[in-house]
N, C-alpha and C positions, 0 to 999 in steps of 0.2 A: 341453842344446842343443835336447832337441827343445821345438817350437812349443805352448805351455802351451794354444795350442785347435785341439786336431786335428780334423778333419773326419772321421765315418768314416761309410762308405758303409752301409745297411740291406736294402738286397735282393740277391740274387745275378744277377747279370750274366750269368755264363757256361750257368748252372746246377749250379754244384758251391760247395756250402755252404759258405762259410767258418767258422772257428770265432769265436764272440763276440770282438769287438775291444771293448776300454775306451779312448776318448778323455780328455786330459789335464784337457780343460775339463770342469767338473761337470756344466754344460749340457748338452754333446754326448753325458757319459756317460749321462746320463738318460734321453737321446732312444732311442740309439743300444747300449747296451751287451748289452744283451740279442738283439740282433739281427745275422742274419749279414749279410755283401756284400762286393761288392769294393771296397778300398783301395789307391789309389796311394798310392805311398811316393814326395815326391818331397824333390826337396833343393834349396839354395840357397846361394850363397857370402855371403850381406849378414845381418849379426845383423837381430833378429826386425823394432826399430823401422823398417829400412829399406822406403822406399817397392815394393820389390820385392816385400817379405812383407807391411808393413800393407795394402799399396793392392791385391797382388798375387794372392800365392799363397792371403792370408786367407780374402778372399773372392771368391776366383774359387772356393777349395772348397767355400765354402755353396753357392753361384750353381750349381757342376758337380750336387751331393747336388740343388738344388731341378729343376734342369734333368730333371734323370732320376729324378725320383720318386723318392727318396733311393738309388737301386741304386749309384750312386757317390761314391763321397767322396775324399776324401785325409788322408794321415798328415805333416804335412810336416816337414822337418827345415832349418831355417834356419843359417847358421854352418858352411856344412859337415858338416853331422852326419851327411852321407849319406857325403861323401869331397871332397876339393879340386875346384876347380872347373877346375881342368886336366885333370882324368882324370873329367869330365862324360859324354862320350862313351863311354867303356868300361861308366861306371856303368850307361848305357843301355843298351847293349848285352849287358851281362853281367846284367841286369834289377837291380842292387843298390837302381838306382832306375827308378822305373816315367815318371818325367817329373822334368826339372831345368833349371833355368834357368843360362846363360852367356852369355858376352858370344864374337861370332867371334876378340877378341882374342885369347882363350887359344887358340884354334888355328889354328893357323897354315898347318898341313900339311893339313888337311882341308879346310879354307875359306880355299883362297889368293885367289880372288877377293872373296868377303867381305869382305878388310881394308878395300875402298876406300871402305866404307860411313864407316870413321873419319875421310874424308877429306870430311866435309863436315856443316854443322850448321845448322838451322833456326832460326828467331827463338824459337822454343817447344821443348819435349820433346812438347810434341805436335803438333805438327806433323811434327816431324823422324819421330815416330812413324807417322806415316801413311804417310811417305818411307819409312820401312823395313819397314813392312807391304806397300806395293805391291809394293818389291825384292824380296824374297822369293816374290812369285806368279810372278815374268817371268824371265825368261833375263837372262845369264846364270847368275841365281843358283839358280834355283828347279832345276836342273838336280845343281849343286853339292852342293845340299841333299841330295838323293834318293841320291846317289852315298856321303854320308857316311850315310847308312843310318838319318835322322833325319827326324822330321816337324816341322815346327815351329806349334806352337797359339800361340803369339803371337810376333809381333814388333812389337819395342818400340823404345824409343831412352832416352839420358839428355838433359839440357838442353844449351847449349854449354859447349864447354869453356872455362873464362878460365883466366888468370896469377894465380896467388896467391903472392909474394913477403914476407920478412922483411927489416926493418929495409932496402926500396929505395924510395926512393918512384919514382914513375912519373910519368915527364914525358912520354912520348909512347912508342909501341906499339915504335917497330923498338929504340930506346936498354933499354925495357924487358927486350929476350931477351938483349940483346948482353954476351957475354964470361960469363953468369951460367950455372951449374949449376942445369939444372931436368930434374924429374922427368915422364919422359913416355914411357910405351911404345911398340914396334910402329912405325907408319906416323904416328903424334901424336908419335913421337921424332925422325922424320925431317923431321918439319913443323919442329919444335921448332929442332932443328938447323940448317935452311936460315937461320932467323930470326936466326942469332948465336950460339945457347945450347951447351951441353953437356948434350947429354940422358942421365939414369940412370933405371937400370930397378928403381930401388927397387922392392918390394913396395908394397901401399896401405895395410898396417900401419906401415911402416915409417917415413914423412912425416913424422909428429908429431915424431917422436925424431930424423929424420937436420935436419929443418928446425932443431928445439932447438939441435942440437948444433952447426949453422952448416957443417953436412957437404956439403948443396945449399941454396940460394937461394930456392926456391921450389918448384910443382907447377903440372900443366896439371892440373883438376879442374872439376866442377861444384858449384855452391854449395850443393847438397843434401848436399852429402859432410862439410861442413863439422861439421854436431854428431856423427855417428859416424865419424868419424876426429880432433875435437877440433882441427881446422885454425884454427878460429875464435882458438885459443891463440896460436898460432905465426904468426900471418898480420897484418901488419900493411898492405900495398899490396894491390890486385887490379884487372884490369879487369873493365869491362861494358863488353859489345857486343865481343868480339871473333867469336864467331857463325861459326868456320870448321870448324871440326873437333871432333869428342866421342868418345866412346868403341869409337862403332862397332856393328852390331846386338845386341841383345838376344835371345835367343829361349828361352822355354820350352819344350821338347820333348820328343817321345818316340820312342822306337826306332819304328823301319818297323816290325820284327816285333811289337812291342807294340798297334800302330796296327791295323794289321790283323788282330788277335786280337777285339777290338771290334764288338760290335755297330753295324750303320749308325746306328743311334740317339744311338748314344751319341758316334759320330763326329760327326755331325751338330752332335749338342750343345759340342763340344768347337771346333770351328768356327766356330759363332758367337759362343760365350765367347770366342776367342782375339778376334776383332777387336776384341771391346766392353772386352778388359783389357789389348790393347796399347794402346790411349788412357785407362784408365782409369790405368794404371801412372805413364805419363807425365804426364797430369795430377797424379797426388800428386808426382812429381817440380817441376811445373812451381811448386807450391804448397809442397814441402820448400825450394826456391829460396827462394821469395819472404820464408818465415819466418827464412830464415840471413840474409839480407840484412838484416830489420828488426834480428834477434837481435843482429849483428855491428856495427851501423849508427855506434855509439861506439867501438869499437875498430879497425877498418878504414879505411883512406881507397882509396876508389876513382873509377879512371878509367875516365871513359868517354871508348870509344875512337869515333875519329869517321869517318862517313862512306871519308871517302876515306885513312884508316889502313886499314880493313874491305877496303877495293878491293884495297889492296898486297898484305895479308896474303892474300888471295885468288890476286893470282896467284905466290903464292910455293910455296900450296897445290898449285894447278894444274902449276907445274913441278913438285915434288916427286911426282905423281899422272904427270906424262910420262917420271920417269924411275921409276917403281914399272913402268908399261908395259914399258920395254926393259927391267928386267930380268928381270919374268916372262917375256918373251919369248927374252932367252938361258940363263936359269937352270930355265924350265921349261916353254918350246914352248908360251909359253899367248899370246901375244902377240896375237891378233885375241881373244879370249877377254877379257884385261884391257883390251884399248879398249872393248870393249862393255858392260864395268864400267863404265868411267868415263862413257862416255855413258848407260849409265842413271842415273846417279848425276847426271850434270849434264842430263837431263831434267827432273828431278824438282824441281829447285832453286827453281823458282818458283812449286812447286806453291802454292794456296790449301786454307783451312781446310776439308772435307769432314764433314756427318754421318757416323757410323761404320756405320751400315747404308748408307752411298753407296758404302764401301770397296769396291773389288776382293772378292768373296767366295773363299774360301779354295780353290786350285788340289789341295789332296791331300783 
């Protein structure tokens, strides 16, 4: 599992030696094996090819090792290797891992305002990216964050989500969800649902096999997901342009206590990494897209969805988002709290495309 080209750090940071680290890659053993420093260990849920680790964790760890004069590096473990990605948060905190990436879906308890990020998608994964780099600096979220005991060095996004269906064809967007078993977690289940469907909470291993098996109907997904999860197999309909909802933020991060063990420097450095790899993550997203589309382009038929299908789905979005409001608001006294979610959420929605040094710069 673990990542065949580790990063590893060559000076010491704190001032207490480490003892010689060996990286996987021959290269990095060359550079680096003889030399002490410090090495984050971080982790990741998405095997190595995914745009999380090639576009991500790879080389944001050169980029960390060059940023700081090789005193830091990283050790990374893709797949899990560190621990599930539901128990992300303990990882960090318990230091198992020094920094790991997760989506707010898996927590739910931590980041109850978060979910509302899944509650909306950009024409891009970077764009949407920039969308959830801002959220992350502003209230209510940036408040959220600090409370679950995390800093977050990048936020990122996935592309939108569409409808990928077996053996339906798709004549139009509302007949498309209706009466069908689809897979969609969280607050993208409850979209899902509003729509007509029957939403399950399959796993995202589990799709290829429960789709085979004619168990569900289809999946709400991004089209990057397609060659590692093998959906390309099973998928015969899909739209484009449905453009409402995705997965919800992204964030690489680290414990508060690990954060502030850190030299300013190297904060610093980790800061400006994070802006320039939440759009850089999403660009190899936005580009993992575009190659499943060409890949798929014979076996798929898809719809695109039009204009004023986009409108509807939106405001089905929008209620589903008014009644997420009242129940935080009976279920957990957050209720001025998740409107101010959803209005920064529906701030942002028209944002334009930004250089990434024009970004909001990093609030922690």
């Amino acid at each position: 599992m673990r990542n065949r080209r580790h990063l590893i750090g060559v000076l010491a940071l704190t001032g207490i030696l480490g003892s010689s680290l060996v990286a996987c890659s021959s290269t990095a053993a060359a550079d680096t094996a003889d030399a002490p420093g410090t090495t984050f260990r971080t982790n990741d849920w998405n095997p190595p090819a995914h745009p999380f680790n090639a576009d991500g964790w790879e080389p944001f760890g050169a980029a960390l090792a060059e940023a700081t004069d090789g005193a830091v590096g990283i050790e990374h473990y893709p797949s899990e290797g560190l621990g599930a990605v539901g128990d992300t948060l303990t990882m960090l905190k318990s230091g198992i891992a020094d920094m790991a990436s997760t989506t707010v879906a898996y927590h739910p308890a931590e980041f109850p305002l978060l979910q509302v990020t899944a509650g909306a998608a950009w024409e891009t994964a970077a764009l949407s990216a920039q969308a959830m780099w801002e959220m992350c600096q502003q209230e209510p979220f940036a408040s959220e964050i600090r409370a679950a005991g995390v800093v977050p060095i990048v936020c990122t996004s996935v592309s939108p989500y569409e409808l990928f269906l077996r053996n339906a064809e798709i004549g139009d967007v509302a007949t498309a969800f209706e009466g069908r078993r689809i897979r969609a977690t969280g607050l993208q289940g409850e979209i899902v649902a509003a729509l007509g469907a029957t939403a399950t909470t399959d796993s995202s291993t589990e799709i290829y096999l429960r789709m085979d098996q004619g168990a569900i109907d289809g999946t709400t997904a991004g089209w990057y997901t397609m060659p590692a999860l093998s959906l390309g197999e099973v998928t015969t309909d899909a739209t484009q342009g449905l453009a409402n909802w995705n997965a919800g933020l992204v964030m690489f991060a680290m414990s508060e206590a690990k954060w502030k063990s850190l030299d300013e420097e190297v904060r610093e450095a980790l800061r400006e990494l994070g802006r320039e790899y939440s759009l850089a993550i999403a660009e190899g997203i936005d580009a993992e897209d575009e190659k499943a589309k060409q890949d798929t382009a014979e076996r798929i038929s898809v719809y695109e969805v039009t204009e004023g299908e986009r409108a509807a789905v939106r405001e089905t979005v929008s209620a589903v988002l008014d009644r997420w409001v009242a129940r935080m608001a009976s279920e957990r006294g957050l209720g001025a709290e998740a409107q101010a979610a959803v209005d920064a959420l529906d701030a942002l929605r028209d944002i334009t495309p930004q250089p990434v040094d024009e970004w909001t710069p990093s609030t922690y």
